[in-house]
C-alpha positions as semicolon CSV with decimal commas, in nm:
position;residue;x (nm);y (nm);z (nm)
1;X;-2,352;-2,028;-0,599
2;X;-2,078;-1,804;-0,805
3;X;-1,725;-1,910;-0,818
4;X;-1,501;-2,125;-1,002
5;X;-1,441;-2,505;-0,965
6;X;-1,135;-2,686;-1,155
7;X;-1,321;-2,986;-1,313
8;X;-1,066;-3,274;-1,395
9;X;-1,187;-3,409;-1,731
10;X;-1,179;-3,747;-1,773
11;X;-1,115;-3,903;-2,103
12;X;-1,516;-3,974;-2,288
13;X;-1,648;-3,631;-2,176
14;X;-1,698;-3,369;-2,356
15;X;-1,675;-3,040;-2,194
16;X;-2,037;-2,994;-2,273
17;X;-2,130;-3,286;-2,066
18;X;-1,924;-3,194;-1,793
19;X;-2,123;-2,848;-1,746
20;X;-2,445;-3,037;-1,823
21;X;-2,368;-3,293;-1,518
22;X;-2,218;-3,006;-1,282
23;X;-2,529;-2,833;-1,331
24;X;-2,683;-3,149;-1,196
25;X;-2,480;-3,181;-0,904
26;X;-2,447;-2,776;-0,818
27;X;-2,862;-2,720;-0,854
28;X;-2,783;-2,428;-1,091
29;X;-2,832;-2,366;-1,463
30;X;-2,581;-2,065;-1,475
31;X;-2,274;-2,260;-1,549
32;X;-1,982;-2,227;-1,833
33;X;-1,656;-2,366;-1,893
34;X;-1,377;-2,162;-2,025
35;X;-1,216;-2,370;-2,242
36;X;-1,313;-2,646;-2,468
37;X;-1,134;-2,993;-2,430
38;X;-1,196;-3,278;-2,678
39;X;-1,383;-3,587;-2,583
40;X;-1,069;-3,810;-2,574
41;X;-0,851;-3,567;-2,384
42;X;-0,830;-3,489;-2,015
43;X;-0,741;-3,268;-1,725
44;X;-0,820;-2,952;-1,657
45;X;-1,100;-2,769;-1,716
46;X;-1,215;-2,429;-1,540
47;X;-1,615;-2,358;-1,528
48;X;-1,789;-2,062;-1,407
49;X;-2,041;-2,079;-1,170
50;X;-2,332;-1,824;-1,153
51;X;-2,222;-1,468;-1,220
52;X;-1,867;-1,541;-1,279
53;X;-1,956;-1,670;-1,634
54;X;-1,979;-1,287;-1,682
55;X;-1,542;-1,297;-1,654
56;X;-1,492;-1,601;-1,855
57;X;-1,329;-1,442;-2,135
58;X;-1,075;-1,298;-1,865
59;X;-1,004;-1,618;-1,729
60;X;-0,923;-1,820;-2,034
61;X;-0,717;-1,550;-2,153
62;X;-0,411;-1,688;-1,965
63;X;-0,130;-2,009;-2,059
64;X;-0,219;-2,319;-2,049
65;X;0,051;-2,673;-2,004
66;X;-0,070;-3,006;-2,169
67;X;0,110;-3,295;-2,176
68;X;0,035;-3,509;-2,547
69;X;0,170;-3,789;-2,691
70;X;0,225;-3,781;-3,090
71;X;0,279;-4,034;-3,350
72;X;0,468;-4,042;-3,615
73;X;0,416;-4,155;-3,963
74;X;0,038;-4,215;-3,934
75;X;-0,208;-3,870;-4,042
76;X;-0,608;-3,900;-3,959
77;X;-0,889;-3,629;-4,040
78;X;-0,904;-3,523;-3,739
79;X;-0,522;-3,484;-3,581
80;X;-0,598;-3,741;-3,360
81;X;-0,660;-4,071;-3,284
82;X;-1,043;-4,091;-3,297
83;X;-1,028;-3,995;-3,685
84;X;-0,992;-4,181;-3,954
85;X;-0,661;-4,288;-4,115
86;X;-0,573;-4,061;-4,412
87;X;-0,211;-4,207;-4,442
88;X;0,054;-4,424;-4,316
89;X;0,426;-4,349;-4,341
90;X;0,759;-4,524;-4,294
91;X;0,929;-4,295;-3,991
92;X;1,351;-4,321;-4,127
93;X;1,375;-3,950;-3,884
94;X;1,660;-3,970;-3,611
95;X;1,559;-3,877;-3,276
96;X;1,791;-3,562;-3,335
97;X;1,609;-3,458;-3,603
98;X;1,273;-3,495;-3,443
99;X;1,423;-3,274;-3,138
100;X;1,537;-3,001;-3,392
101;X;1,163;-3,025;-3,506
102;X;0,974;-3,002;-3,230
103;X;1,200;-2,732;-3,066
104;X;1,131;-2,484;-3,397
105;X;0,780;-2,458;-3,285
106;X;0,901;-2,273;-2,994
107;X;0,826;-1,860;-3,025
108;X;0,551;-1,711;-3,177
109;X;0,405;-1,833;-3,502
110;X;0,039;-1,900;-3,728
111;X;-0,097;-2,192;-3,698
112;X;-0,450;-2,316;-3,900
113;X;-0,681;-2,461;-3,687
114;X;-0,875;-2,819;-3,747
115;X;-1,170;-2,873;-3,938
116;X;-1,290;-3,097;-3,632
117;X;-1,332;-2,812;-3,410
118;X;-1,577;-2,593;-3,232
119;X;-1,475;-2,290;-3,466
120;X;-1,735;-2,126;-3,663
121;X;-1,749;-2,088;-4,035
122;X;-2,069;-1,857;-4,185
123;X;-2,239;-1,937;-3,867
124;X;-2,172;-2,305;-3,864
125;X;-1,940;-2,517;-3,649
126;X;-1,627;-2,663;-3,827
127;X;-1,678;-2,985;-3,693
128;X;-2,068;-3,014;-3,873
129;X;-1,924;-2,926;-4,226
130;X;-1,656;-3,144;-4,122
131;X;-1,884;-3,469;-4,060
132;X;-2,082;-3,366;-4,378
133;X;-1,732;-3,403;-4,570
134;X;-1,711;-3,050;-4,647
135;X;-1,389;-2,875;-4,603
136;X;-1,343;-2,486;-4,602
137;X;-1,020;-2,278;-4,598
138;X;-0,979;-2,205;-4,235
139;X;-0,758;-1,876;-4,160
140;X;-0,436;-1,906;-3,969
141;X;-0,427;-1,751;-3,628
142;X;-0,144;-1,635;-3,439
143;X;-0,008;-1,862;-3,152
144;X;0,297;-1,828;-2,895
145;X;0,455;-2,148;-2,802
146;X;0,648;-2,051;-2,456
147;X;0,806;-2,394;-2,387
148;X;0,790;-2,759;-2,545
149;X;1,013;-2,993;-2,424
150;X;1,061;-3,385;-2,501
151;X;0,983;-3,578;-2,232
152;X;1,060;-3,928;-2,425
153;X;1,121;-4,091;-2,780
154;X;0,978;-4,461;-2,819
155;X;0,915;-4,471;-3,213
156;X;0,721;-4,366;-3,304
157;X;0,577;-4,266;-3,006
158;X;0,707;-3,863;-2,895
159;X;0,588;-3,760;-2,547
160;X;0,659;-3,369;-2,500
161;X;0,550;-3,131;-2,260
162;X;0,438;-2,789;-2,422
163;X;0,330;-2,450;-2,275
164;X;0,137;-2,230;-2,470
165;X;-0,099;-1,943;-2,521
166;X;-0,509;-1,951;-2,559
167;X;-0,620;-2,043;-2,906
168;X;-0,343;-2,364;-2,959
169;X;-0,442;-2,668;-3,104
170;X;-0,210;-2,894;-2,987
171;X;-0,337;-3,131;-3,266
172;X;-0,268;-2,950;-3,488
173;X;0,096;-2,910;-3,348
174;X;0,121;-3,249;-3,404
175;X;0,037;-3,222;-3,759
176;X;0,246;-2,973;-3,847
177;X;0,568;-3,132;-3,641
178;X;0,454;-3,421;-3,838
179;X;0,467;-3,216;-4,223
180;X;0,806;-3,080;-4,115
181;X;0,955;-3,392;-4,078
182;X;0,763;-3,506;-4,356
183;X;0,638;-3,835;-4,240
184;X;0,263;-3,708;-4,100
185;X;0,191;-3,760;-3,766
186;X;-0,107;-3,744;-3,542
187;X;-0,224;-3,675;-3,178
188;X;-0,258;-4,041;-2,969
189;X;-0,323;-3,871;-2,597
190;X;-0,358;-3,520;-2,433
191;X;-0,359;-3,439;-2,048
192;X;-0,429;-3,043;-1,968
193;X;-0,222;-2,987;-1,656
194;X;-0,292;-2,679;-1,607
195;X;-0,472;-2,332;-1,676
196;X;-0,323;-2,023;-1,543
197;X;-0,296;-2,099;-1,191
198;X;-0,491;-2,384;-1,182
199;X;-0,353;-2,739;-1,194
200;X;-0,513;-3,105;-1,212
201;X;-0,381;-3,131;-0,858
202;X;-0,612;-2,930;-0,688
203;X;-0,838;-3,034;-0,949
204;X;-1,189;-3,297;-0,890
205;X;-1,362;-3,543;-1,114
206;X;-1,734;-3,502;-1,121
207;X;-1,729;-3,805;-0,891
208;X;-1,565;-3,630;-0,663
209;X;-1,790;-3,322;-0,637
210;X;-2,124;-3,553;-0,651
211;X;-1,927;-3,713;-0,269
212;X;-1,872;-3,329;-0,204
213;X;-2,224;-3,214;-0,240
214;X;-2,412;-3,535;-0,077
215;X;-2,151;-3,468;0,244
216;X;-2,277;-3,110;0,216
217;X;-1,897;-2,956;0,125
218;X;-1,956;-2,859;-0,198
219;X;-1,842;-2,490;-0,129
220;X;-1,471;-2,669;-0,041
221;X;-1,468;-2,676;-0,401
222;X;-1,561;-2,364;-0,482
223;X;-1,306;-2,056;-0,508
224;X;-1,401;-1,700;-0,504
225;X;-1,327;-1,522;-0,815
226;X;-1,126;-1,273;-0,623
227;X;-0,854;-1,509;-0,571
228;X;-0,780;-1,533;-0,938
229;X;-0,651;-1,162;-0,991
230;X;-0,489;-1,172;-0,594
231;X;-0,313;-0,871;-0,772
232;X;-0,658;-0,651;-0,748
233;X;-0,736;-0,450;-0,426
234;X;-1,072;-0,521;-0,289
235;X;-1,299;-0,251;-0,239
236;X;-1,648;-0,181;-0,026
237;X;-1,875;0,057;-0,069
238;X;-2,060;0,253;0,208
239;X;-2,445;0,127;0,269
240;X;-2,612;0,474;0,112
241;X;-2,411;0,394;-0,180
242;X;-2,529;0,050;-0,254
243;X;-2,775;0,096;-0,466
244;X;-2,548;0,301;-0,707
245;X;-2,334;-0,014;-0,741
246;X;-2,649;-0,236;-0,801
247;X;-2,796;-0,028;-1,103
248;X;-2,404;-0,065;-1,227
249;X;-2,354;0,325;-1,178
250;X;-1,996;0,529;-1,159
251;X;-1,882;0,538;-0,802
252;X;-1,745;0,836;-0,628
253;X;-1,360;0,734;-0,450
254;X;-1,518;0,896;-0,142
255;X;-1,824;0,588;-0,126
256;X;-1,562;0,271;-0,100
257;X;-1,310;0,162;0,152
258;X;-1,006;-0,067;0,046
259;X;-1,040;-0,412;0,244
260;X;-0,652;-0,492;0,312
261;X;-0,301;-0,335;0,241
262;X;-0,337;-0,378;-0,193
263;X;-0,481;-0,038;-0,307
264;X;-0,495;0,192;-0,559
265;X;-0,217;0,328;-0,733
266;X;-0,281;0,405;-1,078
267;X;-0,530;0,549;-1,289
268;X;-0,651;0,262;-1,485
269;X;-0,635;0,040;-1,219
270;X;-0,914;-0,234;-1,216
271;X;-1,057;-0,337;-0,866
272;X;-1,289;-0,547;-0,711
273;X;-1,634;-0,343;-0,539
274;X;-1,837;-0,545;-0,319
275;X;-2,144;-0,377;-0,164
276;X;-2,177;-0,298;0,232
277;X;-2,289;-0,697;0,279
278;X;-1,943;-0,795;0,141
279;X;-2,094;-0,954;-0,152
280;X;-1,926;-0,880;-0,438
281;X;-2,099;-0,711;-0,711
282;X;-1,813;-0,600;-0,983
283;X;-1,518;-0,478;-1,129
284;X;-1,455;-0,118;-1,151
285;X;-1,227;0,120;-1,332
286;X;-1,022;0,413;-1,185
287;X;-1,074;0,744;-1,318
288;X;-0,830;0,929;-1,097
289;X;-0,869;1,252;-1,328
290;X;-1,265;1,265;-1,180
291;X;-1,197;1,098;-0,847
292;X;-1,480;0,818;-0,981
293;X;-1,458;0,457;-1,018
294;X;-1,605;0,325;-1,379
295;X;-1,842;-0,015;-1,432
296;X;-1,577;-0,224;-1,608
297;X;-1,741;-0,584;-1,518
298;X;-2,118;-0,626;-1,340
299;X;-2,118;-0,965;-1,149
300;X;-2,517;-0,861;-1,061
């Protein structure tokens, strides 16, 4: 089975168990998530199936919405509430000044990611030196912040909506929101609601999909990677010319029809190639200077 199925999380999973149980339900081992989500957080969270794990990296490149509650005054070791308590803080900010706050993390900015997380230091994951009680200088990486907006104040409880780009620890948001009003402040809750274009309304728990697959609908769940980039014209090739596209080889313009009204118009352009079966079997690259079509992305 290839596609992509919009897991809703739910809080006491990690993401690793989620694609360990799919691949239970499914009856495939070729399965990968796109995007890590802690064990105490929920929502979305977009896995691979089959040879779509080979476009991952293009899929999590997108925006993503989460919806977290922070509080104020109390800091843990690891942002949120799972850690342990590192230090406790009177809260004397007005709610103005905690709106001024949060709002100047909108824009682009660096922020330094957690030492409970699945980056790697020398080869080893953050969150093992992390457990050990070892803590490394971790270098800051550029985030964008697109939107963050309040959605209440009950001290010293701040709900707040934020949209932001790949690579955001929203934990870590907290934290720093939390240094600049210099009380500390950790992460309580965090619901994904959405990655790119996918939302935890269309989304199913793993409950949901082991109902789907013993009523034999699991493929209701399932959708096709072209409808991802609906952007990129879909292409076919002619039969003699399928076994070019198998072995991942350039394609002449003259061996593929377009399937529908989006075409080429650039050179540069990516597109979809399926083979004369309609199964699809890549992404290719225009090279309108030698009328060919390069391998960009082998789904084989």
């Amino acid at each position: 089975m290839n596609g992509i199925i919009s897991v809703y999380k739910e809080p006491g999973y990690t993401s690793f168990d989620v694609v360990a149980k799919l691949r239970g339900i499914v009856g495939q081992k070729k399965i990968g998530h796109t995007g890590t989500l802690d064990p105490d957080a929920e929502g979305v969270l977009v896995v691979c199936l089959g040879n779509t794990t080979k476009l991952s990296e293009m899929i999590t490149d997108k925006d993503k919405e989460y919806t977290a509650e922070m509080i104020l005054g109390v800091t843990t070791d690891t942002e949120d509430a799972s850690g342990k308590v590192l230090s406790e803080k009177e809260v004397k900010v007005s709610e103005e000044e905690i709106r001024s706050a949060v709002t100047s993390f909108i824009g682009e900015s660096y922020q330094v990611p957690p030492m409970y997380s699945a980056l790697k230091k020398d080869g080893v994951r953050l969150y093992e030196l992390a457990r050990k009680g070892v803590e490394v200088e971790r270098e800051a990486r550029r985030i964008s912040i697109y939107s963050l907006d309040i959605i209440s104040i009950d001290m010293p409880k701040v709900t707040f909506r934020v949209t932001c780009s790949k690579g955001t620890y929203i934990r870590s948001l907290c934290r720093d929101i939390g240094e600049k009003l210099e009380c500390g402040a950790h992460m309580k809750r965090l619901i994904r609601n959405r990655v790119s274009g996918f939302t935890t309304e269309d989304s199913f728990t793993l409950s949901r999909l082991q109902e789907l697959k013993d009523e034999g609908r699991l493929s209701q769940a399932v959708i096709p990677v072209t409808k991802l980039f609906p952007d990129l014209p879909i292409y076919r090739t002619e039969s003699d010319a399928d076994r070019l596209l198998y072995n991942g080889n350039p394609l002449s313009l003259k061996m593929v029809t377009c399937q529908g009204d989006n075409t080429i118009k650039n050179d540069g352009d990516i597109i979809f190639v399926k083979d004369s079966e309609d199964e699809l079997k890549g992404m290719y690259k225009v090279d309108e200077r030698r009328h060919m079509l390069a391998p960009f992305k082998m789904l084989l």
